[in-house]
Residue, then its C-alpha position, 0 to 999 in steps of 0.5 A: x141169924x136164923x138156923x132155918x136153913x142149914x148146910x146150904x151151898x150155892x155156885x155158879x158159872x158163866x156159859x162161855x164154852x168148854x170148860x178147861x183144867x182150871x176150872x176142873x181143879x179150881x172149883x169142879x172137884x171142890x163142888x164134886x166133894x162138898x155136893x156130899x156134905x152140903x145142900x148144894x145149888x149149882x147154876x149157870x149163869x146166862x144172865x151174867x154172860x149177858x154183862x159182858x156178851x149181850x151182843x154175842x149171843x149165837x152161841x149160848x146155847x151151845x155154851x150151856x150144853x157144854x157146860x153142863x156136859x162138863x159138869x155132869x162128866x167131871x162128877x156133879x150129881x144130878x140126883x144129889x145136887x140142883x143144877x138149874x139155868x139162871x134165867x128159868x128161875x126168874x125169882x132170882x130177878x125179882x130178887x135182884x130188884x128190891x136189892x138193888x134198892x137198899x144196896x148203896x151205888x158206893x158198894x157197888x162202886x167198890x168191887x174189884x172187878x168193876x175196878x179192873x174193868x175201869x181201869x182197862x177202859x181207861x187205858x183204853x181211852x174208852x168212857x167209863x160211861x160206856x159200862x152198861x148198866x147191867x155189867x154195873x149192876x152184876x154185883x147185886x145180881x150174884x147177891x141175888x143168886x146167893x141169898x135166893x137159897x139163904x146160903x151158908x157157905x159160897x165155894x169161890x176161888x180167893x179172887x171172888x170173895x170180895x162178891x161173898x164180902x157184898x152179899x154179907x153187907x146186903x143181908x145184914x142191911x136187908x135184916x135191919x132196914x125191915x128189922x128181921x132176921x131173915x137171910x144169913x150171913x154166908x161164908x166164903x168157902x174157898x177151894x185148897x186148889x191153887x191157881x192152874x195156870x196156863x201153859x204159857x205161865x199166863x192165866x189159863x182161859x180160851x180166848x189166850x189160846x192157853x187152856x188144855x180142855x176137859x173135852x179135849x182128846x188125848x191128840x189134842x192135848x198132847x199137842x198142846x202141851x208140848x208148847x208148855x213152858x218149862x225152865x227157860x234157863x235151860x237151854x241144851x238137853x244136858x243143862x240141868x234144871x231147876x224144877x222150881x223155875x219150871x213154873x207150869x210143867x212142875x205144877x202139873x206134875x203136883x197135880x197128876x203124879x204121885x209123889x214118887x213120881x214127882x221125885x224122880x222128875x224132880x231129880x231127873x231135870x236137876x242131874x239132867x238125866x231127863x229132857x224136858x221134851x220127854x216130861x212133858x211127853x210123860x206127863x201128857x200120858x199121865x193128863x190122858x189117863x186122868x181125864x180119860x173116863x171124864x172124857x169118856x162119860x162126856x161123848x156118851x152124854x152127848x148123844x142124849x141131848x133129851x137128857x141134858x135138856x131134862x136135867x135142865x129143866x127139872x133142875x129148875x123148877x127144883x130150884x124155883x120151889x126153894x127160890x119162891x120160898x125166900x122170895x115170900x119172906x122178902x116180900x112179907x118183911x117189905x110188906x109188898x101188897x099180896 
């Protein structure tokens, strides 16, 4: 494959409101730290929120803001990464068009997400018919994304790499249909984050109301957690317990506090020399002093939305400069009239 492009990442998120935890530790740090090593494109997908959201869109706006206050807060680097909105670079659509026409429908048919959702519908007794032709198209679409910068690496969770899997299929097709050697073959970059769950030991996400978010106050936050749940087999302040049955407390405590910290925890909830109330009060000031100067930073960017707005903007056409690049070379190897 070609070595034209070297050290190239690409990335991206829905616009669905404020970030949380999750995504702070699940893929935030991961892009903080690979931003320094790699060529680094960074989107937010408005396009994909419209999969699912088409008729939902009053506050996508606002949603793009927050993500990208989130971003910015959390450590993403303007001056050293692209940061653009999918739908200013409209080359990605183009992309995504002579795509879809090598992609076979079965490969599509095949991606877990797709499955999942399937699968809900027809618990719910709904027609698989009823899926738009956008949401089942989507898997494409992020191929798009990905091979708009002929990315080498994609940073994704482990749940996502059957996406990364589609794009290595679809550049390898597109290289010997037009017999070139134009994209390479990315690689799933995966974080060394575990999964953070949410407090009721469910997925973290809003709409379970289980989410401790990046934006929120130390108030906030330590009224959350204070619904977190810990070892149900302890029932009495003087029950002892079982750290390893604590299944969201704990997996804070790996996250926030040292290891000796950890230890004495861990100690303190086995001899029950330490409620589970008073960890979780401790933790919680552990959160707050963490996510403190993030928090921070994020109230001062909002008081310059003109900021955001350029960073948007010059992100874009940033990007569109290195999308047009590509999009050349597809064109060339299909023989598009020019």
């Amino acid at each position: 494959m070609t070595n034209e492009i070297k050290n190239r990442i690409v990335s991206g998120m829905r616009p669905t409101g404020k970030l949380h935890l999750g995504h702070y530790f699940g893929v935030l740090k991961n892009w903080i730290n690979l931003q320094k090593e790699f060529e680094s494109f960074f989107f937010i997908a408005d396009w994909h929120a419209l999969t699912t959201k088409y008729n939902q869109t009053d506050d996508m706006k606002k949603n793009v803001e927050d993500v990208l206050l989130d971003w910015l807060a959390s450590g993403i680097d303007p001056e050293i990464s692209t940061i653009y909105l999918q739908s200013l670079v409209p080359e990605t659509a183009q992309l995504h068009i002579y795509l879809s026409m090598i992609t076979p429908q079965n490969w599509v048919e095949r991606d877990p997400t797709l499955k999942d959702l399937a699968k809900i519908m027809k618990d719910k007794q709904e027609n698989i018919s009823n899926l738009s032709y956008g949401l089942f198209g989507y898997p494409v679409l992020m191929s798009a994304d990905i091979m708009l910068f002929n990315s080498n690496f994609v940073p994704v969770g482990i749940d996502q790499v059957a996406h990364v899997e589609l794009t290595r299929d679809i550049a390898r097709r597109f290289n010997n249909i037009y017999n070139v050697e134009l994209f390479n073959e990315p690689q799933p970059k995966l974080t060394q984050t575990p999964l953070l769950k949410g407090l009721d030991g469910n997925k973290m996400g809003k709409s379970f109301n289980n989410d401790i978010k990046i934006s929120d106050t130390p108030e906030t936050t330590e009224k959350k957690f204070k619904s977190a749940i810990t070892d149900r087999n302890r029932i009495r302040r003087d029950d002892k317990g079982n750290p390893d049955n604590c299944e969201v407390v704990f997996d804070y405590w790996k996250l926030f506090g040292s290891t000796d910290e950890q230890k004495e925890i861990c100690e303190g909830c086995k001899m029950a020399s330490i409620g589970c109330a008073e960890c979780k009060k401790k933790l919680t000031a552990k959160i707050n002093k963490y996510m403190a100067p993030i928090r921070e930073k994020r109230q001062d960017l909002e008081k310059h939305p003109d900021y955001l707005k350029n960073i948007i903007y010059e992100g874009s056409k940033k990007a569109q400069i290195k999308a047009k690049e590509v999009l050349s070379k597809v064109e060339d190897a299909i023989k598009m009239y020019k």
